[in-house]
C-alpha positions as CSV (number, residue, x, y, z in Angstrom):
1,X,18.0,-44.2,-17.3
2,X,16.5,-41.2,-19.7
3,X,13.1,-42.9,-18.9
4,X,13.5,-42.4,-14.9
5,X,14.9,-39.1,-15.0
6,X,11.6,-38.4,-16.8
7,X,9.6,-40.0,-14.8
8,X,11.5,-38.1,-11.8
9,X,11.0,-34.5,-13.5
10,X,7.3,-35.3,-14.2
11,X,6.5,-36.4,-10.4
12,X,8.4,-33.5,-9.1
13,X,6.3,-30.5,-11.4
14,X,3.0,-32.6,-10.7
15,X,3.9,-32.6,-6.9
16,X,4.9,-28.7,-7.1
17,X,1.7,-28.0,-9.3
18,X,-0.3,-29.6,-6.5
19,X,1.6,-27.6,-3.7
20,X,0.8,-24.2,-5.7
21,X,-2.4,-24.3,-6.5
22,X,-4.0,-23.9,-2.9
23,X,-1.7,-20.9,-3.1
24,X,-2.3,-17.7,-4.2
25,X,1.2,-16.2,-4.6
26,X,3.1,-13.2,-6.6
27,X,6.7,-12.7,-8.3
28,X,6.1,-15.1,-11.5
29,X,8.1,-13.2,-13.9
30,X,10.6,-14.0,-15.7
31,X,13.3,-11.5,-13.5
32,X,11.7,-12.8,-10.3
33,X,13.4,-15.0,-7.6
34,X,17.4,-15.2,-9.2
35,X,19.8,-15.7,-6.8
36,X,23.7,-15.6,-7.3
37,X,25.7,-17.4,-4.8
38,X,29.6,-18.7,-4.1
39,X,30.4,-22.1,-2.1
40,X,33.4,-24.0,-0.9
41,X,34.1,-27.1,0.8
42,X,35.8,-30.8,-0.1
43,X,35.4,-33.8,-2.1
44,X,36.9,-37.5,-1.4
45,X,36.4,-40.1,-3.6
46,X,33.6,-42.6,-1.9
47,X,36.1,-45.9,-3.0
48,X,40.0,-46.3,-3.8
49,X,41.1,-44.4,-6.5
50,X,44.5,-45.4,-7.3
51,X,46.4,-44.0,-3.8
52,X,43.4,-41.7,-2.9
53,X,40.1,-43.3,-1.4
54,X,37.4,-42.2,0.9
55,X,38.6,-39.8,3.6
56,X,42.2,-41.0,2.4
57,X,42.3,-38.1,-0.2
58,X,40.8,-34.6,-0.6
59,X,40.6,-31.8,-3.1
60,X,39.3,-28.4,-2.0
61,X,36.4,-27.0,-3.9
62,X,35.2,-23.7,-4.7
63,X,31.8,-22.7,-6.8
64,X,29.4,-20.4,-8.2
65,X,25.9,-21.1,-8.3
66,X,23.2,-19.0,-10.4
67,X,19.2,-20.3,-9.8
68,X,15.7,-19.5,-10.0
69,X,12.6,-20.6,-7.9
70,X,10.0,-21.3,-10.6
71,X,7.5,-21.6,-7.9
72,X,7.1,-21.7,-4.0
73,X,8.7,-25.7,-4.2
74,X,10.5,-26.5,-7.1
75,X,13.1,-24.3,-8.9
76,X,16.1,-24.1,-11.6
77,X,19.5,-23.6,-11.7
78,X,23.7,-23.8,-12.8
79,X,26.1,-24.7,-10.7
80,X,29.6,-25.0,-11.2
81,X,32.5,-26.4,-8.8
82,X,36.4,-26.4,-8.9
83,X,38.3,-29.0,-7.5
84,X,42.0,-28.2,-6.8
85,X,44.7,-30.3,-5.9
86,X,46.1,-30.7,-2.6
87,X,48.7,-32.4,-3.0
88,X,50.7,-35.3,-4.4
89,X,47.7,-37.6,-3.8
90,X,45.6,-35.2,-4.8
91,X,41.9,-36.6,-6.3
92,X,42.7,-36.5,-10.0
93,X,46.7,-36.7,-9.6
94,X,46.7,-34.4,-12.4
95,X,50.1,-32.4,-11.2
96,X,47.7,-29.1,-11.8
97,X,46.6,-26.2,-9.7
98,X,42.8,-27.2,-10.3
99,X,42.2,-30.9,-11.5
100,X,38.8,-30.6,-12.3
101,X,35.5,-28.8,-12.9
102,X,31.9,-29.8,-13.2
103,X,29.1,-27.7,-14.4
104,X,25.7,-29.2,-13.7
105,X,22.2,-28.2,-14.3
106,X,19.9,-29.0,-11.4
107,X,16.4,-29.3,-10.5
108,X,15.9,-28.0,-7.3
109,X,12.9,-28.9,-5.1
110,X,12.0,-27.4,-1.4
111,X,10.7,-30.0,0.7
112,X,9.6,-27.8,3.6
113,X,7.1,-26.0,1.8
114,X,6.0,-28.8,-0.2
115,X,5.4,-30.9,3.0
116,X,4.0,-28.0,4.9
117,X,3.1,-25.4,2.6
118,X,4.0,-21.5,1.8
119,X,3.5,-19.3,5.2
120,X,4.0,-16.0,2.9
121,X,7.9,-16.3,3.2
122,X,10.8,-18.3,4.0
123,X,11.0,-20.0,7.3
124,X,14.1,-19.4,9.1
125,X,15.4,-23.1,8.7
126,X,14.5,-25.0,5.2
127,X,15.3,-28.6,3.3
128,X,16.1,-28.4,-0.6
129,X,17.0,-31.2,-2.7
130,X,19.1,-30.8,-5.8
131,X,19.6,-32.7,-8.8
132,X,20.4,-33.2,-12.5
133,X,23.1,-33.7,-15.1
134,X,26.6,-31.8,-16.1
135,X,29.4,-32.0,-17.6
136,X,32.6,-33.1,-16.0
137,X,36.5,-31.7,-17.1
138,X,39.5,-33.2,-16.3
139,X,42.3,-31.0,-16.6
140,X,46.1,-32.2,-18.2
141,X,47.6,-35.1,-16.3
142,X,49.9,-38.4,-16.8
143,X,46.0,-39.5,-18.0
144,X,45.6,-37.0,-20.3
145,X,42.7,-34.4,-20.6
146,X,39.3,-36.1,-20.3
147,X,35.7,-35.1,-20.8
148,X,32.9,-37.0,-19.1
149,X,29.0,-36.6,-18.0
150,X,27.9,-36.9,-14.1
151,X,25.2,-36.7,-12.2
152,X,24.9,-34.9,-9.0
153,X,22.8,-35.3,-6.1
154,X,22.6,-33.2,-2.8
155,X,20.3,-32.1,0.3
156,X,20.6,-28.4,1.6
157,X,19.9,-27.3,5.0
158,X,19.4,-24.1,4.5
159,X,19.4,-21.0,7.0
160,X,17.5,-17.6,5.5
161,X,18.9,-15.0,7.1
162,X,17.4,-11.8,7.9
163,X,14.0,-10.3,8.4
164,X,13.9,-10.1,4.5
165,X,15.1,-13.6,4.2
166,X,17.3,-12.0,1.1
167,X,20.2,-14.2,2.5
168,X,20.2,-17.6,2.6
169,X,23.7,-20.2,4.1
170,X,23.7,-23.4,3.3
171,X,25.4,-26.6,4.5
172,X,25.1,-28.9,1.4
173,X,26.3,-32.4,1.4
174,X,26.5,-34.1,-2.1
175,X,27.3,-37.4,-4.3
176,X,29.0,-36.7,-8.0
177,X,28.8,-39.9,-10.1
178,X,30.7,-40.6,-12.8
179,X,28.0,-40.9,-15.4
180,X,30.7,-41.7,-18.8
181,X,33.7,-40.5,-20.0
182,X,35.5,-40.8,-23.0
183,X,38.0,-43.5,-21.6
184,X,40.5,-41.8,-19.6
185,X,39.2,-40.5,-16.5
186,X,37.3,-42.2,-14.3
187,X,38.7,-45.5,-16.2
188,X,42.4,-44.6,-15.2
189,X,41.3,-43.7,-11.5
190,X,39.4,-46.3,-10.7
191,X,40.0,-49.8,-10.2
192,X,36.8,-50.7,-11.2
193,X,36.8,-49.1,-14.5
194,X,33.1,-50.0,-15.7
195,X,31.3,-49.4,-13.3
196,X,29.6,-45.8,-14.4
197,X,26.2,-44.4,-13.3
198,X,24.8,-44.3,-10.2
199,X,27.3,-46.3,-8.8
200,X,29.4,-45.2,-5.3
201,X,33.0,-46.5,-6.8
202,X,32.7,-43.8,-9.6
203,X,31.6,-41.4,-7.2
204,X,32.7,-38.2,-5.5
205,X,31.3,-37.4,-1.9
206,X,31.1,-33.5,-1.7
207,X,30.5,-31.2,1.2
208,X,30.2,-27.4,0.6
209,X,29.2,-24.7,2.4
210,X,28.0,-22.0,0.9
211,X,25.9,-18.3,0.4
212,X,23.2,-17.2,-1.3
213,X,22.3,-13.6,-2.4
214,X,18.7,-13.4,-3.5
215,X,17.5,-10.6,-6.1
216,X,14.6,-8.4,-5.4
217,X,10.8,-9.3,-7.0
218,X,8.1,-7.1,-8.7
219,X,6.2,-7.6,-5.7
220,X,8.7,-5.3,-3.8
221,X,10.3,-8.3,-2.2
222,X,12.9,-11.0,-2.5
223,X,10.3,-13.6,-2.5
224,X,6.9,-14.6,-3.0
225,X,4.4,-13.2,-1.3
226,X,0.4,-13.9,-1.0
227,X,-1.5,-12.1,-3.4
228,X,-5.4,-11.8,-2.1
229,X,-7.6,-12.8,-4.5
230,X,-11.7,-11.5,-3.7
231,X,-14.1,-13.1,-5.8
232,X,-16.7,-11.4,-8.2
233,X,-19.4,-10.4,-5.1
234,X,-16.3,-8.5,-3.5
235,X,-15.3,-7.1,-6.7
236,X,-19.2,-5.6,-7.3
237,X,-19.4,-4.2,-3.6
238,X,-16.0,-2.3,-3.8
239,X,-16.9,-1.2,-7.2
240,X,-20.2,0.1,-6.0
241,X,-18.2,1.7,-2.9
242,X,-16.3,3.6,-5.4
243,X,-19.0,4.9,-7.4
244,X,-20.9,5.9,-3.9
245,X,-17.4,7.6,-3.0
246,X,-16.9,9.4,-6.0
247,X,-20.5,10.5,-6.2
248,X,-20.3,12.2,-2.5
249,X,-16.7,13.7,-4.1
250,X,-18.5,15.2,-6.6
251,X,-21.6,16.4,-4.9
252,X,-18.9,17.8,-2.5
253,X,-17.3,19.4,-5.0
254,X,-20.8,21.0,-6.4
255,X,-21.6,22.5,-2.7
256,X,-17.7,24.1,-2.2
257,X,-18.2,25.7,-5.7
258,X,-22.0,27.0,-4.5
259,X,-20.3,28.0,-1.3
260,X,-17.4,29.8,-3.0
261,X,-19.9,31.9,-5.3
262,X,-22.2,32.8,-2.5
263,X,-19.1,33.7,-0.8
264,X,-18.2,36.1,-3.8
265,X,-22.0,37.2,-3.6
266,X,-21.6,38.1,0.2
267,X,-18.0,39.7,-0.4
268,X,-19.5,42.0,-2.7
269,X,-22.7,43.0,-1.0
270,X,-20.3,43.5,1.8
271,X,-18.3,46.2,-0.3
272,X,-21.7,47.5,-1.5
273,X,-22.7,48.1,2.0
274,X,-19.5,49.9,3.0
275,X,-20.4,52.0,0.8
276,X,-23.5,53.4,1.5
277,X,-23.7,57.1,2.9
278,X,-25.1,57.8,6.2
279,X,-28.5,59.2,4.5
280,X,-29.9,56.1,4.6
281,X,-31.2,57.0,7.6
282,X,-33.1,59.6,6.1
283,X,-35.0,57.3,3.7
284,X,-36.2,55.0,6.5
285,X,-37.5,57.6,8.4
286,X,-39.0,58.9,5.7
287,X,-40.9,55.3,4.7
288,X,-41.8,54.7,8.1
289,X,-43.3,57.8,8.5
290,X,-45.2,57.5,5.7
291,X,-46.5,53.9,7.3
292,X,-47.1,54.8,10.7
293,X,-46.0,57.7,12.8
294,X,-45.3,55.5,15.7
295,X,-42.5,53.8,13.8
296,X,-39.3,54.6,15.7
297,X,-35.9,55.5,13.5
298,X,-33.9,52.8,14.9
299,X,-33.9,49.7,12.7
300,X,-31.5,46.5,13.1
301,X,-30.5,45.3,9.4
302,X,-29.3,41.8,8.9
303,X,-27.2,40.2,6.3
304,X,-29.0,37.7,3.9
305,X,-29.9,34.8,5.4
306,X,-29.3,35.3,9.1
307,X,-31.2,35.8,12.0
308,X,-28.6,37.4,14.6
309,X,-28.0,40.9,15.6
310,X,-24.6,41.4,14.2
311,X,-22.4,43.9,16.8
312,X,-22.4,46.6,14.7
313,X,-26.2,46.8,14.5
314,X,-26.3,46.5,18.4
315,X,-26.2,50.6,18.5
316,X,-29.4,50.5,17.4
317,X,-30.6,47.7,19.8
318,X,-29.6,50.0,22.6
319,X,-31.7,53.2,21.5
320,X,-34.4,51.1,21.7
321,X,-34.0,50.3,25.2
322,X,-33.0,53.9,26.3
323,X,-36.2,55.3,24.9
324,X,-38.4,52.1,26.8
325,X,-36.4,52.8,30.0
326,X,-36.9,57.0,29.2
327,X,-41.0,55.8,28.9
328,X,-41.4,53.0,31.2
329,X,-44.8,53.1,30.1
330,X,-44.2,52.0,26.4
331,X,-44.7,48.9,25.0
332,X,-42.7,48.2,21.8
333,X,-43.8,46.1,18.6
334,X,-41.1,44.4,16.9
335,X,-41.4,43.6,13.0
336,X,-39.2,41.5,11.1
337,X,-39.0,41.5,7.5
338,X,-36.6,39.5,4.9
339,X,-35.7,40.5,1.4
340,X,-37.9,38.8,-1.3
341,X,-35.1,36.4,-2.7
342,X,-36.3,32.5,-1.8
343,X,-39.0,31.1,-0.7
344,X,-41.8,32.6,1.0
345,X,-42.4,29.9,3.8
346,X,-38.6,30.3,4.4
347,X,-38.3,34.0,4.6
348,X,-41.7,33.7,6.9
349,X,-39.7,31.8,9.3
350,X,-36.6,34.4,9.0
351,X,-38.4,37.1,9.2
352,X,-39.8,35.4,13.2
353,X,-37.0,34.5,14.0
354,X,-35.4,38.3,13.4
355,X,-37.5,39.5,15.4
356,X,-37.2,37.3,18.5
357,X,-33.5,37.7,18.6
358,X,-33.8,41.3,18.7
359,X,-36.1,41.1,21.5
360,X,-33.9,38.8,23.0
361,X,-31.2,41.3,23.0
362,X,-33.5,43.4,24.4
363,X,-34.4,41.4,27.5
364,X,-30.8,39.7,28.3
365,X,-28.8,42.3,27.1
366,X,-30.4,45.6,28.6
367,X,-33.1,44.3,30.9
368,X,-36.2,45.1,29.5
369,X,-39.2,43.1,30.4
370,X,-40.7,40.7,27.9
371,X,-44.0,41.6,28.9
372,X,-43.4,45.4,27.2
373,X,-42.4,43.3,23.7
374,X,-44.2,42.1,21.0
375,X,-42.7,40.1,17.9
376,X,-44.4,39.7,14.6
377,X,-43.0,38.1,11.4
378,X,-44.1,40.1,8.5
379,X,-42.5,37.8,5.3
380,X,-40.7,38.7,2.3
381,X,-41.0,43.1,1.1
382,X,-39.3,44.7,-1.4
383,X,-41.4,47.8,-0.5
384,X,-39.8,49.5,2.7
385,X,-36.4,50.6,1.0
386,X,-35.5,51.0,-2.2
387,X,-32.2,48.9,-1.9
388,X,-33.3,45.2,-1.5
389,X,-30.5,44.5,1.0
390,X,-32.1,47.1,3.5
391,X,-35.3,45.4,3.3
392,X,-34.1,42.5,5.7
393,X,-34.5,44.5,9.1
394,X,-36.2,44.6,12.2
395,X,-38.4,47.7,13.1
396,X,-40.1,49.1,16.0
397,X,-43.4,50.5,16.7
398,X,-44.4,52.3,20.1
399,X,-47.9,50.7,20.4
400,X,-48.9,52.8,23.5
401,X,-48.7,56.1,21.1
């Protein structure tokens, strides 16, 4: 008998082993998928037992059962059943509120997913098999107390309830043989008082229905779940995503801290230029006059690094086209300059492109025709003011002088 029950263990963890390993699944650790649960239901003995037999006599039953599913299929656990007497024909005829108890250790073993695999949680309806080996006590009687080993064998069907499936009834039919006793149990109830084992006339037939209350799993569940696995290739190209990610994060970094000092940079040129007394005026007119007398005192300034007419240079914009429309003969030259910070082909370009949008201004703005304007780029100066900032201006020349 020891050799078959070891033969039976060793087919069911090679069968469960085979099940798992085309599964990739989490909650292994040792806290991970207990359950408690309670059960009730009936036992008759299967043959005649002195003036009880089968469906002739009945004991209620009531149990606790604590498990663990070791994997997906096959699982552990300790279950423990009262019987309690009836009545004067009760199961035991012990003349005691409960006649007997069994605690068993059983091998459990879920033939749904082992036929049809693991979907990634319970199905709704399920198939377990239970069994193993317990201990069997028979409480005071006209027999006398009496100790005895048994065997029990049972197939759930099994509801999981729930959209977490963290509930589970059961409808559990079951056989408890009388596996040996000391003498005076099964041998005083029975007529047939060797026959022990797996034999039906020192047998109990059980049903119980029953609860189970499932804890939660380090996966965040109450059961296993799929785990993806990616192999090395997958591993490398997320890694290298990462690094291309973190890369961009720091180059973004890098620009919003270049942005945030040129920020401080403009900030404080702004404060500079608030600052500046109205006599600035006086120097330009006294450079340009030094350059050429047909230099008009208007000039446009711009801030550093930009190409449109702010609105509170447009004043000046608009003397300019007062004096062309006070001498319709004129023809105007505009100059753009930019400060000498950067690169020369760069400031080139600014210093065009300052010009054109003042004449722009010039033409949409206040109607004056394009044909009486003339752009010209002149680079990078440090030479017509003093301040560098004032150097980034447009000027304008009366070529018909």
């Amino acid at each position: 008998m020891k050799k078959l029950f070891l033969v039976l263990v060793a087919i069911v963890l090679t069968a469960s082993a085979s099940a798992q390993e085309k599964e990739v699944v989490t909650a292994h650790k040792t806290f991970d998928n207990w359950y408690l649960g309670i059960n009730g239901g009936a036992a008759t003995p299967m043959h005649e037992w002195g003036d009880a037999g089968l469906m002739k006599g009945f004991a209620p039953s009531v149990g606790l059962r604590l498990g663990k599913n070791l994997t997906t299929v096959f699982g552990v656990a300790v279950d423990a059943n009262a019987y309690l007497e009836s009545d004067d024909k009760s199961l035991m005829n012990t003349r005691t509120f409960i006649d007997a108890i069994n605690v068993d250790g059983l091998a459990t073993f879920n033939l749904s997913n082992f036929l049809g695999g693991y979907n990634g949680k319970p199905r709704r309806v399920e198939f377990i098999a239970l069994g193993g080996f317990g201990w069997t006590h028979q409480f005071g009687s006209i027999y006398s107390r009496a100790n005895g080993i048994n065997s029990k064998v049972a197939l759930d069907l099994t509801f999981n309830l729930g959209s977490s499936r963290a509930v589970q009834l059961y409808l559990e039919p079951a056989v408890v043989f009388g596996m040996w006793d000391n003498g005076r149990m099964f041998n005083a109830l029975s007529r047939h008082s060797k026959n022990f084992g797996y034999d039906s006339r020192s047998a109990l037939l059980q049903l119980n229905l029953g609860l189970n209350f499932k804890f939660g799993t380090s996966n965040g569940t109450k059961n296993f779940a799929y785990a993806r696995l990616r192999d090395q290739s997958e591993i490398d190209d997320l890694n290298a995503r990462i690094n291309e990610l973190r890369d961009e994060s720091d180059n973004k970094d890098r620009r919003i801290a270049r942005d945030i000092r040129r920020i401080a940079e403009l900030e404080d040129s702004l404060e500079a230029a608030k600052k500046v007394k109205p006599t600035v005026v006086n120097k330009v007119t006294k450079v340009t006059q030094v350059v050429n007398n047909n230099v008009l005192q208007p000039t446009v300034i711009f801030g550093q690094g930009k190409s449109s007419v702010d609105a509170a240079q447009m004043a000046s914009v608009a003397m300019i086209a007062k004096y062309m429309k006070n001498h319709p003969e004129s023809k105007i030259l505009i100059k753009g300059y930019a400060s000498p910070e950067g690169n020369p082909e760069l400031n080139q370009r600014l210093s065009e492109n300052r010009a054109q949008a003042v004449k722009d201004a010039l033409v949409s703005r206040y109607g004056i025709a394009a044909s009486r304007l003339t752009i010209q780029g002149m680079g990078a100066t440090d030479e017509l003011f003093d301040e560098v900032d004032f150097n980034r201006v447009a000027t304008f020349t009366d070529t018909t002088k």
